[in-house]
N, C-alpha and C positions, 0 to 999 in steps of 0.2 A: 396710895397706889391707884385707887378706883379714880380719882381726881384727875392724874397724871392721863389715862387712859380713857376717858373723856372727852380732856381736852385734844389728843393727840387723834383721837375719831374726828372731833371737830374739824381741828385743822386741817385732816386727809379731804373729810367734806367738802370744805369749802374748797381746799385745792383741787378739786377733780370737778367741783359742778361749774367752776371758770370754763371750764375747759369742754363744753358739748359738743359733739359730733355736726357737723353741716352735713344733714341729707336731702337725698334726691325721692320721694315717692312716685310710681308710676299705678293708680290703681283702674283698673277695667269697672265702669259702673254701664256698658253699655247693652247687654242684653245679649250679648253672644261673643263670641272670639273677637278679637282686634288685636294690634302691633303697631310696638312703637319704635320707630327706624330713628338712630342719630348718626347722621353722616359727619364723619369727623377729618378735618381735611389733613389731607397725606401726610403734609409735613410735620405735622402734631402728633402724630399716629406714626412719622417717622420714629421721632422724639421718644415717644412714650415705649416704642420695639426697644429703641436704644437702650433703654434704661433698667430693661429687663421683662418687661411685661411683655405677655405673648399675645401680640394681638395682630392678627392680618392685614398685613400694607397694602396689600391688595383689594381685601375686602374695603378696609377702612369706613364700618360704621355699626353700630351695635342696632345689634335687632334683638327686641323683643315681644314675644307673642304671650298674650295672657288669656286667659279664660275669664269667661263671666265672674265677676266678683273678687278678681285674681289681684294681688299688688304685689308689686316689686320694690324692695329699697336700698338703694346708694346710699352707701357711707362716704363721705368725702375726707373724713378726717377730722382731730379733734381740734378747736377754737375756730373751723371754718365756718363763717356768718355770708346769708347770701346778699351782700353789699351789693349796692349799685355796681362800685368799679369791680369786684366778683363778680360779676352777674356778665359786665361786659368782655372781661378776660375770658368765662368761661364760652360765652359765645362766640368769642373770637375766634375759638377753637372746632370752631364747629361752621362745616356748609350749610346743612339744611336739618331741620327736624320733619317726619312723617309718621301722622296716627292716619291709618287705617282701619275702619268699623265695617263692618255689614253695610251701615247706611251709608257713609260718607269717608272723604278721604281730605284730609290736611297737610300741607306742605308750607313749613316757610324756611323761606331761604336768604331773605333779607334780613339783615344785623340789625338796623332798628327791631323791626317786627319781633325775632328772634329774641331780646331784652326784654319788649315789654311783653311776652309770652312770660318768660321765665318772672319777671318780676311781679307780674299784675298774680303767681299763684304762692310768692311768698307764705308765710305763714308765720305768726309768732313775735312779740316785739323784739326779740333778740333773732329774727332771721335764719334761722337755722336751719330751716326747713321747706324745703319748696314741694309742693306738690301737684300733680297734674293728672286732672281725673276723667276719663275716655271715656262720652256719654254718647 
């Protein structure tokens, strides 16, 4: 019986560590309040009202304000890996990103620029994780 229940842990293991979560980190290392703005354009934001999510069509972009030392993280779902062609769909979806800090303020709005933002903070050889740290 002890055998059976072994192997049958095993194989829940292996089937579930297939399967890791793709997230998003956003953490504040910059020495006082800052915010991170994702402008996400209408019709994606249409899309996404449609399908049940509550999110403002009007507003259309996520703002987040952290505190010193503060992180936030995005679950994307599980076997979501941040592939190159992910990385450009996700963008796709998106107008501009905006960190604001005390000292300085960042805008990109350009779909290349925007890629290789998100790609150049990858993390991990199975990609799972992208991280972006406000300094």
């Amino acid at each position: 019986m002890s055998i059976k229940k072994n192997m049958y842990s095993i194989m829940i293991s292996i089937f579930i560590s297939c399967d890791i979560p793709g997230i998003l980190i956003i953490q504040n290392n910059s020495g006082a309040k800052a915010s991170y703005k994702m402008y996400v354009k209408k019709s994606y934001a249409k899309d996404v009202f449609d399908s049940g999510f509550q999110l403002d069509i009007d507003r259309s972009f996520e703002l987040i304000e952290l505190d010193d030392k503060e992180k936030v993280q995005y679950v994307y779902g599980l076997g979501m890996r941040w592939t190159n062609r992910r990385v450009k769909a996700f963008c796709s979806n998106l107008d501009s990103i905006k960190i604001v800090t005390k000292q300085d303020t960042l805008v990109i709005s350009d779909q290349r620029e925007l890629q290789k933002f998100f790609k150049k903070r990858r993390k991990y050889v199975s990609r799972n994780l992208v991280e972006i740290e406000i300094q």
